[in-house]
C-alpha positions in Angstrom: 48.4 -137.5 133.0 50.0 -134.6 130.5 53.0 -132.6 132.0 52.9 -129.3 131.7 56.6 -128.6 130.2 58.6 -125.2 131.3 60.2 -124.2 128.3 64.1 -124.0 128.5 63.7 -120.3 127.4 62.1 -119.5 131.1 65.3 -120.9 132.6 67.7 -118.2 134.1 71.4 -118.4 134.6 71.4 -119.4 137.8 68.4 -122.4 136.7 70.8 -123.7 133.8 74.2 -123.6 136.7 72.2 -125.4 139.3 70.6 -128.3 136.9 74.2 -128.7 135.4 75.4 -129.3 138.8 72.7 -131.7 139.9 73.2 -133.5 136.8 76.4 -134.2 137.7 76.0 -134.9 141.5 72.7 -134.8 142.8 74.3 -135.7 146.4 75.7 -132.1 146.7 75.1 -130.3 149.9 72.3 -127.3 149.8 75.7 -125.6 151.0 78.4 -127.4 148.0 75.6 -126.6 145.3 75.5 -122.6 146.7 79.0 -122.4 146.6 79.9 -123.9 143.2 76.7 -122.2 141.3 77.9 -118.6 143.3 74.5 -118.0 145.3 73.5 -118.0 148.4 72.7 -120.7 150.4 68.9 -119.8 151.1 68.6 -118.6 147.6 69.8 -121.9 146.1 67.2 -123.8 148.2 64.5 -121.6 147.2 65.8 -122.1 143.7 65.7 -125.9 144.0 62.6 -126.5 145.9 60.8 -124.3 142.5 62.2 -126.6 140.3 61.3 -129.5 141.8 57.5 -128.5 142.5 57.3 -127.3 138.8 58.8 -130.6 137.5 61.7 -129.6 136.0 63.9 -132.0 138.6 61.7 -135.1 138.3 64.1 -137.1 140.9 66.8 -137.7 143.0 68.7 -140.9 142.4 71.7 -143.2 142.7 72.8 -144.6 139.6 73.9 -147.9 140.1 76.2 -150.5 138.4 74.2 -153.5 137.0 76.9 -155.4 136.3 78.1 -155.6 139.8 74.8 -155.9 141.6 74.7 -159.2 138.7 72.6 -157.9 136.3 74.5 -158.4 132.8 72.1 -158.8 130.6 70.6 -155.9 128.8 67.6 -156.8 126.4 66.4 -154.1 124.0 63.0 -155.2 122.8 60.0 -154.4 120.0 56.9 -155.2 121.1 54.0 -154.9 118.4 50.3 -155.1 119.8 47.5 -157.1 117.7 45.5 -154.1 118.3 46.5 -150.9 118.8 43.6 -148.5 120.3 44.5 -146.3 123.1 43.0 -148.5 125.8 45.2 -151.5 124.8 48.4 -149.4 124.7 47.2 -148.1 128.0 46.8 -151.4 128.8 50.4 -152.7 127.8 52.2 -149.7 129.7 50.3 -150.6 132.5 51.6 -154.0 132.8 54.8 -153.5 132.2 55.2 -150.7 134.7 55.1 -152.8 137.9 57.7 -154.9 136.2 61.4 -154.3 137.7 63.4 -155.6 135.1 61.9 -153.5 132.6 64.0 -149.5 133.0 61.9 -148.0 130.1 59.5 -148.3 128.2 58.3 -146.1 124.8 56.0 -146.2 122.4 57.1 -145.2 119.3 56.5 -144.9 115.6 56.2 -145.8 113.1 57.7 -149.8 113.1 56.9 -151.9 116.6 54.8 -150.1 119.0 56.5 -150.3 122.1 60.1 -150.3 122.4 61.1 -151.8 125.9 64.6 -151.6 127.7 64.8 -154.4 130.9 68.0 -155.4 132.6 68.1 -158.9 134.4 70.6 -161.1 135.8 71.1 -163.7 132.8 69.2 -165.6 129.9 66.5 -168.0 131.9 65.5 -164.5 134.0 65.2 -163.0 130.7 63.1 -165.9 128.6 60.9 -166.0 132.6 60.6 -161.9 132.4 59.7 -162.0 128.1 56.6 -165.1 129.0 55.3 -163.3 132.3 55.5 -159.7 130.6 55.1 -159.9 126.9 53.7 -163.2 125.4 51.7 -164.1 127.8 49.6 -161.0 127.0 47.0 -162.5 124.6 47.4 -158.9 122.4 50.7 -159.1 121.7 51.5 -160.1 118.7 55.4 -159.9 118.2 58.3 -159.7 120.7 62.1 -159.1 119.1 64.6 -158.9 121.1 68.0 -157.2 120.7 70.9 -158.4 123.3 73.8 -155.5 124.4 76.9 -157.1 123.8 78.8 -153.9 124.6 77.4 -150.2 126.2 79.5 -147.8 124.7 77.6 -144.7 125.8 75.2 -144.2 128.8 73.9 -140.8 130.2 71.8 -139.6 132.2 72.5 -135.7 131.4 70.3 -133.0 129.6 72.3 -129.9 128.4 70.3 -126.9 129.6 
């Protein structure tokens, strides 16, 4: 399914102040978020609430640690299909979306076709996640793997 994208340009003031403010705590009160963008409370809602039904605020999460829930292991891999119709990339998103380790996954180009980002707890729950994920898959034809040894930069942010 295609999203239908709002172009930034549609975006008033009052859009950009809200978004910026969620970016940086999405656990703001209706109330907090009124009072720091300068609108009213029921206006603020209203404003929310349209963004999120138009899909411009996809989610609302917690961004956890990995490191202290013991998952230290971050694995940036290529994956590069045998064959690479639209079914069989179809195919290969599907099974890795109901996988948990795996946080992303893109296809890209040119190079691999996929590139995959998983987080998991340590080497053997890696190599056990790359055979039930990747090379067991019959159309995959080559799996490299790059290892994080240090995250220097991670955000979540989108300046609007």
């Amino acid at each position: 399914m295609i999203k239908k994208s709002r172009p930034l340009a549609a975006l008033d003031e009052l859009d950009r102040r809200i978004l910026e403010q969620m970016q940086a705590d999405s656990s703001l009160t209706n109330q907090d978020l009124a009072h720091r963008v300068h609108a009213s409370a029921p206006t603020c809602l209203r404003r929310v609430r349209r963004l999120i039904e138009e899909g411009v605020i996809e989610k609302q999460v917690a961004i956890l640690d990995p490191e202290k829930l013991g998952y230290t292991l971050t694995a940036i891999v290529e994956i590069t299909l045998d064959v690479q119709t639209a079914e069989y990339l179809d195919q290969f998103e599907a099974s890795v979306a109901d996988e948990a380790a795996v946080l992303q996954c893109y296809r890209v180009s040119p190079g691999p076709d996929f590139l995959v980002i998983a987080q998991v707890p340590d080497m053997p729950a890696y190599h056990a996640m790359a055979h039930r994920v990747f090379t067991s898959q019959a159309n995959v034809r080559n799996v490299r793997t790059f290892f994080s040894i240090h995250r220097s930069k991670f955000e979540t942010r989108i300046p609007v």
